[in-house]
C-alpha positions in Angstrom: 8.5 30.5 -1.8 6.9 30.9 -5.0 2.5 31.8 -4.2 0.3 29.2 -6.1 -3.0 29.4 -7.3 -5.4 27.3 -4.3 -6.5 24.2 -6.5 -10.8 23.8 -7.1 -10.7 20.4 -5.8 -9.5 21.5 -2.2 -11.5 21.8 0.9 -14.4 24.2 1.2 -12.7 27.0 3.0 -15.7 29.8 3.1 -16.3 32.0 6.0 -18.2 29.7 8.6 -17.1 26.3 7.5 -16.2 24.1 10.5 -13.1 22.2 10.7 -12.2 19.6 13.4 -8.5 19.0 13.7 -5.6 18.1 16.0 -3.0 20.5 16.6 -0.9 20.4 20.0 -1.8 17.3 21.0 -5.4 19.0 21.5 -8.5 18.2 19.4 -9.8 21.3 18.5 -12.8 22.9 16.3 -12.2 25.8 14.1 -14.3 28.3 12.1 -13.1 30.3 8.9 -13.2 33.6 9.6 -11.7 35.1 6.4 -10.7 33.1 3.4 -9.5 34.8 0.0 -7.5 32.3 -2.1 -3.9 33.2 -2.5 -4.1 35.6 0.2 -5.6 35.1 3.5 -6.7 32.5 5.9 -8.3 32.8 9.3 -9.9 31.1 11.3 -11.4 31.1 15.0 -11.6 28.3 18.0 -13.2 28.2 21.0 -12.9 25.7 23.4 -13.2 25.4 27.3 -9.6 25.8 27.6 -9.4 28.9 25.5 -9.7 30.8 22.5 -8.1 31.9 19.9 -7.9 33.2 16.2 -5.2 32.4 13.6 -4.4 34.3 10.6 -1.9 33.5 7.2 -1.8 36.5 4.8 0.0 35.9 1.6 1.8 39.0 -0.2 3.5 37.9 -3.5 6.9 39.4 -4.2 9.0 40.0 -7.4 10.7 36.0 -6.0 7.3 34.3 -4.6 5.6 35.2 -1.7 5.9 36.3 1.9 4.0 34.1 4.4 3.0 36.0 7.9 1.5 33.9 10.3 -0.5 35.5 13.1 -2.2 34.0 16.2 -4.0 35.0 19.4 -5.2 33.0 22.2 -7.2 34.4 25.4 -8.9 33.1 28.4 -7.7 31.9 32.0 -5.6 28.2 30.6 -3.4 30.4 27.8 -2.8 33.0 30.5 -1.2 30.8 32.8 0.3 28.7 30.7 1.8 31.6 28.7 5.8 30.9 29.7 4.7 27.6 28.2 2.8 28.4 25.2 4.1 31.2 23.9 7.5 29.6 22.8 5.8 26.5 21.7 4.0 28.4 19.8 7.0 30.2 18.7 8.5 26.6 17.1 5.3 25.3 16.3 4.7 28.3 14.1 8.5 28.1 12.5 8.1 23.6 11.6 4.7 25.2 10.0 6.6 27.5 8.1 9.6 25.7 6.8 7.0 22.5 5.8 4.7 25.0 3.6 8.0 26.5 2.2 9.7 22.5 1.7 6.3 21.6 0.0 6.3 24.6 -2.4 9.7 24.7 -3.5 9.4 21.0 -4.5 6.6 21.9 -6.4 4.3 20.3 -4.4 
């Protein structure tokens, strides 16, 4: 995938900007933790089901970029659900993956 320069019209990303958003079929609110334009993202939820912090680390290569995708959840719901979440996780992560790869290589 070939790393692109974050656009100055896109959405205010700074460390402590709130975002609400759907993601699992849960509504949940997240805070940037750590945001450095073409090469991190991070960001934090906590909810009464659980918490959790995801992070996206961008490394450019001599083709692109490589794309790692990190995420953490903790608290009583994630630890019983684990057998559960883990590998939906697992594919959610993956569709994530192969859509931000689809949209770059189209130039998008």
């Amino acid at each position: 995938m070939t790393c692109v320069v974050w656009p100055p019209e896109g959405p205010d990303l700074a460390p402590g900007t709130t975002r609400s958003w759907r993601t699992f079929g849960l509504e949940v609110t997240t805070t940037v933790c750590v945001f450095e334009p073409g090469r991190a993202l991070s960001w934090r939820g906590d909810a009464f089901y659980g918490r959790g912090v995801h992070t996206w680390e961008l490394t450019p290569t001599p083709t692109g970029c490589l794309l790692v995708t990190e995420a953490t959840q903790r608290d009583p719901v994630p630890w019983l659900l684990r057998l559960y979440l883990r590998p939906a996780l697992l594919r959610w992560h993956q569709r994530w993956l192969q859509g931000i790869a689809a949209r770059a290589e189209a130039g998008g």
